[in-house]
ROVO-982616 format. One record per residue (C-alpha): residue in one letter; x, y, z. Coordinates in Angstrom, 2 decimals, m for minus. Layout:
BEGIN
 aa      px      py      pz
  a       X       Y       Z
...
***
This chain:
BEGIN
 aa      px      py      pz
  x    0.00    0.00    0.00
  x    1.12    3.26   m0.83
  x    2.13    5.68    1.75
  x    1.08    9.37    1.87
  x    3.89   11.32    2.62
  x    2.48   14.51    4.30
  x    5.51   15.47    5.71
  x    7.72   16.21    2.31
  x    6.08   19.71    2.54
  x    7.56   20.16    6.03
  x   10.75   18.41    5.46
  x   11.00   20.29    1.61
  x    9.94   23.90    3.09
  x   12.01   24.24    5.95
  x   15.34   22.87    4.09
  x   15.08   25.22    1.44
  x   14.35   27.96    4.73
  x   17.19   26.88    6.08
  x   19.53   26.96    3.29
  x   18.30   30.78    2.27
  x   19.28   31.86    5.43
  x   22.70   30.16    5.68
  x   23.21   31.71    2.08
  x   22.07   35.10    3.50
  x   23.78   35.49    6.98
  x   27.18   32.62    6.21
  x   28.50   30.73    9.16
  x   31.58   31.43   11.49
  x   33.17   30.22   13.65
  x   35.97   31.70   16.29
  x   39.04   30.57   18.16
  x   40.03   33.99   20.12
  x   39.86   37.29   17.25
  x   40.61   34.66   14.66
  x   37.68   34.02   12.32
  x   37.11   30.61   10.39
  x   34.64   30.95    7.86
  x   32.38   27.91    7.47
  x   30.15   28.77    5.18
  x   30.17   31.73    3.50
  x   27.25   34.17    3.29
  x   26.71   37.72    0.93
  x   28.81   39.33    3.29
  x   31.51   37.23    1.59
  x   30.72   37.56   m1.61
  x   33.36   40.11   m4.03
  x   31.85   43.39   m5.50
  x   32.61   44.36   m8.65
  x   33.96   47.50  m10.04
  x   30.92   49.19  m10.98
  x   29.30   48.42   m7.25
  x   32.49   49.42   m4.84
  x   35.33   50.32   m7.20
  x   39.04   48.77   m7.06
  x   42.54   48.91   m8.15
  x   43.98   50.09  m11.31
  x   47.59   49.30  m12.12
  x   50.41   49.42  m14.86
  x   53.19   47.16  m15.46
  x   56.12   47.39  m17.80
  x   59.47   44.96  m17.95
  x   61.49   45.29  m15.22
  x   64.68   47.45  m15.56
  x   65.60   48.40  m19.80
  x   64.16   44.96  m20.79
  x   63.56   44.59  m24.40
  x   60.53   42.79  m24.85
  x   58.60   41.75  m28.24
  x   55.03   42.49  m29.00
  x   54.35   38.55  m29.05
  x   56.22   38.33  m25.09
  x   53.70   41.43  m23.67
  x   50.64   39.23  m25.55
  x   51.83   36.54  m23.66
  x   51.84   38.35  m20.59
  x   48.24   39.82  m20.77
  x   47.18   36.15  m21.11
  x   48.95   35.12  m18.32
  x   47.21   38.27  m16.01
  x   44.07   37.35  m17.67
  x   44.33   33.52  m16.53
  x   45.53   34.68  m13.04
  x   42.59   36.71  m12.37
  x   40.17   34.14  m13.32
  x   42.13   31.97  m11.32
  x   41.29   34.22   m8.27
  x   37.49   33.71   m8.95
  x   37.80   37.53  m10.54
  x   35.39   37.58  m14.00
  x   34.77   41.57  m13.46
  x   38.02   42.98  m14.98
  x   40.15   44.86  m17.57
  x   43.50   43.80  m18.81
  x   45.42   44.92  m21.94
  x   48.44   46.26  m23.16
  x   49.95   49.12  m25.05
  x   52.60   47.30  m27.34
  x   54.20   51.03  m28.15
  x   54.97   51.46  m24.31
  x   55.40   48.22  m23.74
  x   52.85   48.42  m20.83
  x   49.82   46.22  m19.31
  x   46.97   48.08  m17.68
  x   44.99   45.71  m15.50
  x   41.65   46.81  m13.09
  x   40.08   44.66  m10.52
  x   37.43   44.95   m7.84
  x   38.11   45.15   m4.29
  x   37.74   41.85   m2.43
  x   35.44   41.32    0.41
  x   35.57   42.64    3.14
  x   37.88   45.23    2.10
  x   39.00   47.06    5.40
  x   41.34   44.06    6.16
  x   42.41   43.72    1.65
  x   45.87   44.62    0.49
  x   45.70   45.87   m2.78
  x   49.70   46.45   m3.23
  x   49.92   42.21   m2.22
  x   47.21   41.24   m4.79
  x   49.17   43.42   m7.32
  x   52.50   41.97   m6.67
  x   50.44   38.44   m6.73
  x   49.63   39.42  m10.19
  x   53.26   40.35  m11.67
  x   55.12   37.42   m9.61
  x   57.06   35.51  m12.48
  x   56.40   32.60  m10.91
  x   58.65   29.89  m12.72
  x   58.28   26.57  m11.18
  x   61.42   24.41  m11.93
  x   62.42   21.22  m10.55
  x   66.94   20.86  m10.19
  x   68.85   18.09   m9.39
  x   70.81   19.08   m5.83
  x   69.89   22.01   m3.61
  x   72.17   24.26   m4.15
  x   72.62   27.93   m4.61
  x   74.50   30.94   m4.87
  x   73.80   34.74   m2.99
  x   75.13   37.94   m3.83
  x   76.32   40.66   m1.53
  x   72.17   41.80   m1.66
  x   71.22   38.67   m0.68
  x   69.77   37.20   m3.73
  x   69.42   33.77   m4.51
  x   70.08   31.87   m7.82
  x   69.91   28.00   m8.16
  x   72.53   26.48   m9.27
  x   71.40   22.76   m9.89
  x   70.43   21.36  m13.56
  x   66.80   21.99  m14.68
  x   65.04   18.79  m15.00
  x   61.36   20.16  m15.48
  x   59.53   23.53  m15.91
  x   56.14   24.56  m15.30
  x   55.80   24.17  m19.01
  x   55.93   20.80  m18.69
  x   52.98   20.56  m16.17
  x   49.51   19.38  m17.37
  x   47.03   20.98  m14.08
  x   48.33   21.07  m10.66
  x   45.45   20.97   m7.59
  x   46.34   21.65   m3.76
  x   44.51   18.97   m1.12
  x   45.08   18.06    2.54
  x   48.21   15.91    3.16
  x   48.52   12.38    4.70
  x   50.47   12.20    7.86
  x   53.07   10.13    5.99
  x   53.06   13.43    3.93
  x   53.56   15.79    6.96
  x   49.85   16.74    7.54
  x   48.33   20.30    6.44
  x   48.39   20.86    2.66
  x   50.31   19.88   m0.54
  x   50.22   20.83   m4.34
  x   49.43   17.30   m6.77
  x   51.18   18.23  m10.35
  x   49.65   16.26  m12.77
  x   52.55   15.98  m16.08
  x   52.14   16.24  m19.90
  x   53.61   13.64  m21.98
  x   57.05   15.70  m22.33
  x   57.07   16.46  m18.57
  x   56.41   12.48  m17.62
  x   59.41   11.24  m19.60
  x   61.98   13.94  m18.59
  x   60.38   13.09  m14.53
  x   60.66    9.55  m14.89
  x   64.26    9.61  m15.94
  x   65.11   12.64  m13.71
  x   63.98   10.54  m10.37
  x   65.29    7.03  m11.99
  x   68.48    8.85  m11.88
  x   68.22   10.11   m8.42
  x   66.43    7.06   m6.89
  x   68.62    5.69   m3.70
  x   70.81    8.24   m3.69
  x   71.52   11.50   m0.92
  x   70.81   13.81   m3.54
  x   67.66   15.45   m3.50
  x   64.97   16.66   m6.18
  x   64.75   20.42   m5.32
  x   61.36   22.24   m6.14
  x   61.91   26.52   m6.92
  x   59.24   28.64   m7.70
  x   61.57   31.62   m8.59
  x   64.28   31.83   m6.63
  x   62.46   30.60   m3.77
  x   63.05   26.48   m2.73
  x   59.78   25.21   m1.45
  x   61.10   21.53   m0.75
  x   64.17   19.69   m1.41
  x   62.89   16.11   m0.84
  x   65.19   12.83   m1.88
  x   64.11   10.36   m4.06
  x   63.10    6.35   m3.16
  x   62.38    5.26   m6.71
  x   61.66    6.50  m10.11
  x   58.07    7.91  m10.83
  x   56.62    6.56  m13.99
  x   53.21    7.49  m13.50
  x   53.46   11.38  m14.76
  x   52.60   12.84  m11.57
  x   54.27   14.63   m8.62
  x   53.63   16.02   m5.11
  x   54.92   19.36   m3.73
  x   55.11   19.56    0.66
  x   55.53   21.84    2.65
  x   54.54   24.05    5.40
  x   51.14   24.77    3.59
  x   47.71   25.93    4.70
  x   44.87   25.57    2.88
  x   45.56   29.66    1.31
  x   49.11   29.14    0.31
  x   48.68   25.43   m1.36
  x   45.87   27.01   m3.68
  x   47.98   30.20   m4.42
  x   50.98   28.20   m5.81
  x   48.59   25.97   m7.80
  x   46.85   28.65   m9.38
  x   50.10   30.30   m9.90
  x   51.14   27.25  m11.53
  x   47.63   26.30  m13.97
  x   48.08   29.98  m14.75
  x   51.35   29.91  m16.49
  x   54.80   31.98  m15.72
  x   55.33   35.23  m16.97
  x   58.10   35.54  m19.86
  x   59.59   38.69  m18.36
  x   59.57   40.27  m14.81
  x   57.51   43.17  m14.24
  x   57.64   46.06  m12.24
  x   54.62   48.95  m10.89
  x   54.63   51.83  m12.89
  x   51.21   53.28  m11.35
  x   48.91   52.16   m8.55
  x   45.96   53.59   m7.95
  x   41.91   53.08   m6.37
  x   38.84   52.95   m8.79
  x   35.73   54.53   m7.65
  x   32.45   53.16   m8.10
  x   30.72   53.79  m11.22
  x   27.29   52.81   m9.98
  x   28.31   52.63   m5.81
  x   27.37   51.17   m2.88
  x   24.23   53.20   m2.39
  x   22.80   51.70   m6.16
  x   23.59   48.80   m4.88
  x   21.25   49.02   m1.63
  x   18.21   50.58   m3.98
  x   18.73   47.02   m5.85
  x   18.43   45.19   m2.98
  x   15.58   47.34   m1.84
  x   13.96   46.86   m5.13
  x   14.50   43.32   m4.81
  x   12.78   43.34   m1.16
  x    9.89   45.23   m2.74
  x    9.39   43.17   m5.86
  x    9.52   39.77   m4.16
  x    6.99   41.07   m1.74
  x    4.42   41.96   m4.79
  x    5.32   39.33   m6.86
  x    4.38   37.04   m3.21
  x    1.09   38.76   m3.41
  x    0.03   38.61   m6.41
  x    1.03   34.62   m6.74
  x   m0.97   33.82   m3.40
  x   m4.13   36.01   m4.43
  x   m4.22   34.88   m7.88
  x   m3.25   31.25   m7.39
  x   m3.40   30.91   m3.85
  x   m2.03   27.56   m2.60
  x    0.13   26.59   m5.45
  x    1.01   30.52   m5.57
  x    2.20   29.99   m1.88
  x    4.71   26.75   m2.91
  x    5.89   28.93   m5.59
  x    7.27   31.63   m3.40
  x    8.74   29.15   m1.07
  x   10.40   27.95   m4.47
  x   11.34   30.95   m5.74
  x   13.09   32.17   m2.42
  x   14.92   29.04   m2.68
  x   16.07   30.17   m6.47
  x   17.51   33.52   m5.39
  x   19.12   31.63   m2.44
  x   20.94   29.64   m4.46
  x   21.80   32.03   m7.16
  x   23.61   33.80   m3.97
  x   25.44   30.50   m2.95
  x   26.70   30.08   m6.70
  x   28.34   33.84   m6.63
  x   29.78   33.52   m2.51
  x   31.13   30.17   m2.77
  x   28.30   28.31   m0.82
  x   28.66   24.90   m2.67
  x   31.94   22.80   m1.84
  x   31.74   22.61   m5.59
  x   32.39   25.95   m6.91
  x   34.14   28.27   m6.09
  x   33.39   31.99   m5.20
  x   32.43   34.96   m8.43
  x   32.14   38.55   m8.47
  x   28.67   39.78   m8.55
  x   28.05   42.71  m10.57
  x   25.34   44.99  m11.65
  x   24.98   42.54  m15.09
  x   25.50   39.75  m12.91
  x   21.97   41.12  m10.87
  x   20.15   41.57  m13.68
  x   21.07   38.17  m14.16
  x   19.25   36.73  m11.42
  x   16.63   38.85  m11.57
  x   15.89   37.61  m14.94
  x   15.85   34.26  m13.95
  x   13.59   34.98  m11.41
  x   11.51   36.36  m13.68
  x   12.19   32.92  m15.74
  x   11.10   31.20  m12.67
  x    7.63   33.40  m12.00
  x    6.80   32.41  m15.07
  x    7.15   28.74  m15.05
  x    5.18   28.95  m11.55
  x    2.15   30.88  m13.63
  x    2.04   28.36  m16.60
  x    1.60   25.43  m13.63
  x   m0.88   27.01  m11.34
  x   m3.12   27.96  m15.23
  x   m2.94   24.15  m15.92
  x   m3.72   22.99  m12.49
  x   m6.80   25.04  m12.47
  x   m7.74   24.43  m15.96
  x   m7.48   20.25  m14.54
  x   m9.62   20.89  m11.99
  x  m12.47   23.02  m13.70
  x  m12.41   19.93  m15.99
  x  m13.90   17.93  m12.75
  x  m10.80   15.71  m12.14
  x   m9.82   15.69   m8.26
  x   m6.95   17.78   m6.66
  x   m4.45   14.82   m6.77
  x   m5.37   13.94  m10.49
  x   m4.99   17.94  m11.43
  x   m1.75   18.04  m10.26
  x   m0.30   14.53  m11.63
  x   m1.51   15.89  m14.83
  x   m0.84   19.59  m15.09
  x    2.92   18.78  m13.87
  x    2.91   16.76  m16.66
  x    1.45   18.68  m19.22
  x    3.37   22.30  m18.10
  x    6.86   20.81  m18.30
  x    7.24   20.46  m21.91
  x    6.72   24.50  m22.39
  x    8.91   25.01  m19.27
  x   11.15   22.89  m20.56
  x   11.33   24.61  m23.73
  x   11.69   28.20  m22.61
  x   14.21   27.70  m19.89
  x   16.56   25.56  m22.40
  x   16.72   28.35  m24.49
  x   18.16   31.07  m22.00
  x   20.57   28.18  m20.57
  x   21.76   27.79  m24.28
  x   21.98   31.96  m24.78
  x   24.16   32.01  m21.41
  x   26.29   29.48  m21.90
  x   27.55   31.13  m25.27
  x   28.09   34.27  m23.19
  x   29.98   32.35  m20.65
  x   31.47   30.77  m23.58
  x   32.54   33.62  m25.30
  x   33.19   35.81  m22.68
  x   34.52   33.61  m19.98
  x   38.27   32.00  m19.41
  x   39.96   33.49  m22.16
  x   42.26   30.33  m23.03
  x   39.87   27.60  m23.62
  x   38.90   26.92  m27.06
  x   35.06   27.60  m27.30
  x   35.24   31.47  m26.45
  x   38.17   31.71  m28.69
  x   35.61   30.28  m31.26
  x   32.56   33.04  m30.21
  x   34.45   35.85  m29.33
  x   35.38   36.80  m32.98
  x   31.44   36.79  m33.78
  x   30.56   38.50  m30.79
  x   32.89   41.48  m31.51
  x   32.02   42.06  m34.86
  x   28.96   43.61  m32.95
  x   31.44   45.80  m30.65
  x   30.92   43.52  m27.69
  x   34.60   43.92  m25.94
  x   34.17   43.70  m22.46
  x   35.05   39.67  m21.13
  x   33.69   40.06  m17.20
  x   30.74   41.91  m17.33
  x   28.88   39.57  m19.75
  x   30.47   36.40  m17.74
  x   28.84   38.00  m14.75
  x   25.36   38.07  m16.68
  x   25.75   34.85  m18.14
  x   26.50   32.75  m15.04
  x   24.26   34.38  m12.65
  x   21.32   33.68  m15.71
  x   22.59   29.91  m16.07
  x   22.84   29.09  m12.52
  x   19.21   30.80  m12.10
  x   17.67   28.93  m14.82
  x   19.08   25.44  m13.49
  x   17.93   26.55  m10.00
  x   14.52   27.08  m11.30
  x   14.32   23.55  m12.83
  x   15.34   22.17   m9.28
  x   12.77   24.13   m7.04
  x   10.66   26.01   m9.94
  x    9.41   22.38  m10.93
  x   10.87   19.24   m8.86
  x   10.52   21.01   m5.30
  x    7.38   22.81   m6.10
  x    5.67   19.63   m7.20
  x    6.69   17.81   m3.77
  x    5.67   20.43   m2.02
  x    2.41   20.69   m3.32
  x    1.04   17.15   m3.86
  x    2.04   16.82    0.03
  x   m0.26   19.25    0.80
  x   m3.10   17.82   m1.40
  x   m2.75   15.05    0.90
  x   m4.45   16.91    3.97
  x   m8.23   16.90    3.90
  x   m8.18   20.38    4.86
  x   m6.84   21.16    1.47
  x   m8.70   18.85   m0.91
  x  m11.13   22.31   m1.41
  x  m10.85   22.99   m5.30
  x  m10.72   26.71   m4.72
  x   m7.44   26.60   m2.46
  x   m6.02   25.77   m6.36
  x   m8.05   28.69   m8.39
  x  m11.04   26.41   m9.27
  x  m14.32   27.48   m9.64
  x  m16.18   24.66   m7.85
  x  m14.86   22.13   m4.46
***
């Protein structure tokens, strides 16, 4: 026999309650003043330029460098990959190949009153040449300068991806970089540790001029892949590996300018959004419960659930993805979806009450306008996931090979600006998926629960004419 499960509505409701406000207020927790964040909340989440400004700053070659137009491309790239790297879609890099100079702009990061722009700028123009030598030693000038001396056995071009993860004990606990090798990098690796297997003479590992470990090796590695150790938190392991996946820079680079963006919109356009928001979601509330009534109440449990979760995508909520920038695009990216999502709700509750004025019961109307409603859901929300993924596409990490394919069509149209349109794109995507998962599946459990209770078996509590 089957059961009726009254209490999905309870059990659905309160989860998605639950998760909107752990996407809205984040969770902390604190060992003395120091501040662990668990999960992270809007506080968290990174402004863009146009909301709360952010650093502009040149580079040129260090010292009378001569560099080549094709060696400052190169470098753009590498800024370009850096700051995606950092979870940064809202910015501006390019160069001016007469002056040989790259002018980069970034947002602030959260929480700005404890941010140091003059570190995240020298972040950005750190060479950062990984190289792996045979021995561990080195030579220092009368500055104090370091230069390896040991033979080059591999280079971070040689390196496929590298990831940071917690360490085994066996591994010295904490945090450690995995280096995953292309085919060149596996051979030279495989005959660079088959060399030094047994003996007292150990693999160093530089990033610059810097040694990070120096360990010996047991036996030769065959299997194209390598660990880095050290003392590393979680912070510094995913630094060097995004250093790493991001490339080295073919020149050294020095600050010709630093200086703060303002706003172009500011903080007080952002808190008339957000005020806006309040105000529309409140309306939109009404006029789904007086028009629908019950399944216009599921709907706004839904649809606070699908703003929720558009948050979580941008701070970093999900173990899964890591934190964006949200900017004023990226809003009107989830307000969209919203919008998506209303509509989706309206073409359900119009089916379930056309079902019931045919004289089927509640449970019948529901099986079947579900049902029914889906296809032209289905249909309409495909599309927009399509349109943003070609924005993300085209507009997103600027080294993989489908938005090299778009981005010539989209600027013959004078589209030019990479972040902005990311922003729009993923905050539309994510929306659109979310509205699938509580637009449609959570909705429906929500709502044939309820049906369940006698006290709402009354046709009108679904817009019908008759009970």
């Amino acid at each position: 026999m089957k059961k009726n499960n009254k209490s999905v509505f309870f059990i659905v409701s309160i989860l998605i309650l639950a998760f909107a406000a752990s996407t809205l207020f984040g969770f902390s927790t604190y060992f003395g003043d120091i501040e662990t964040v668990r999960i992270k909340g809007v506080k968290d989440i990174r402004l863009g330029i146009d909301i709360q400004g952010g650093v502009d700053v040149t580079f040129k070659p260090e010292g009378d460098t001569d560099v080549s137009e094709s060696q400052l491309k190169v470098a753009t790239e590498v800024m370009k990959a850096r700051l995606v790297s950092l979870n940064i879609n809202d910015s501006e890099v390019y160069n001016d190949t007469k002056n040989d100079r790259i002018i980069v702009r970034f947002p602030w990061q959260a929480g700005e009153k404890n941010f140091d722009p003059e570190a995240a700028v020298k972040e950005l123009g750190d060479t950062a040449e990984l190289t792996f030598r045979i021995g561990d030693e080195y030579d220092t000038d009368e500055e104090g300068n370091i230069t390896p001396k040991g033979e080059i056995v591999l280079r971070g071009a040689d390196i496929n991806t590298a990831s940071n993860g917690p360490a085994t004990e066996e591994e010295g606990g904490g945090y450690l970089v995995q280096l995953k090798l292309n085919d060149s990098g596996k051979e030279k690796f495989a005959k660079a540790t088959a060399q030094l297997a047994g003996s007292s003479t150990p693999l160093s590992i530089w990033l610059d001029d810097e040694m990070i470990s120096a360990p010996t090796v047991k036996e030769a590695l065959t299997q194209g892949t390598a660990v880095i150790t050290g003392n590393f938190t979680y912070e510094s392991s995913k630094l060097l590996a995004d250093k790493i996946n991001s490339g080295a820079l073919p020149f050294n680079l020095e600050t010709v300018s630093f200086k703060t963006i303002s706003p172009t919109m500011g903080q007080g356009s952002l808190d008339a959004m957000i005020l806006a928001g309040i105000i529309a979601m409140i309306f939109i509330a009404i006029y789904m419960i007086v028009l629908y009534r019950l399944p216009g109440f599921v709907a706004v449990i839904g649809l606070i659930g699908q703003v929720a979760g558009s948050l979580a995508a941008v701070s970093g909520w999900f173990g899964f993805m890591n934190s964006s920038t949200l900017t004023i695009p990226g809003i009107a990216g989830i307000i969209l979806a919203v919008g998506m999502g209303v509509d989706a709700n309206i073409i359900t509750a119009e089916r379930i009450k056309e079902e019931i004025n045919t004289g089927k019961t509640v449970e019948s109307s529901l099986r079947v306008a579900y049902k029914r409603a889906f296809t032209a859901i289905l249909d309409g929300n495909l599309t927009m996931i399509l349109v943003a993924i070609v924005l993300m596409g085209a507009f997103g990490v600027p080294s993989s090979p489908f938005a090299k394919l778009l981005k010539p069509l989209f600027f013959a149209f004078g589209a030019t600006t990479e972040g902005v349109i990311y922003s729009f794109g993923f905050t539309l995507m994510v929306g659109i998926i979310l509205n699938f998962l509580m637009g449609v599946f959570c909705s429906r459990l929500m709502l044939t629960s309820l049906a369940k209770f006698k006290v709402f078996k009354n046709k009108k509590l679904y817009g019908g004419a008759t009970k």
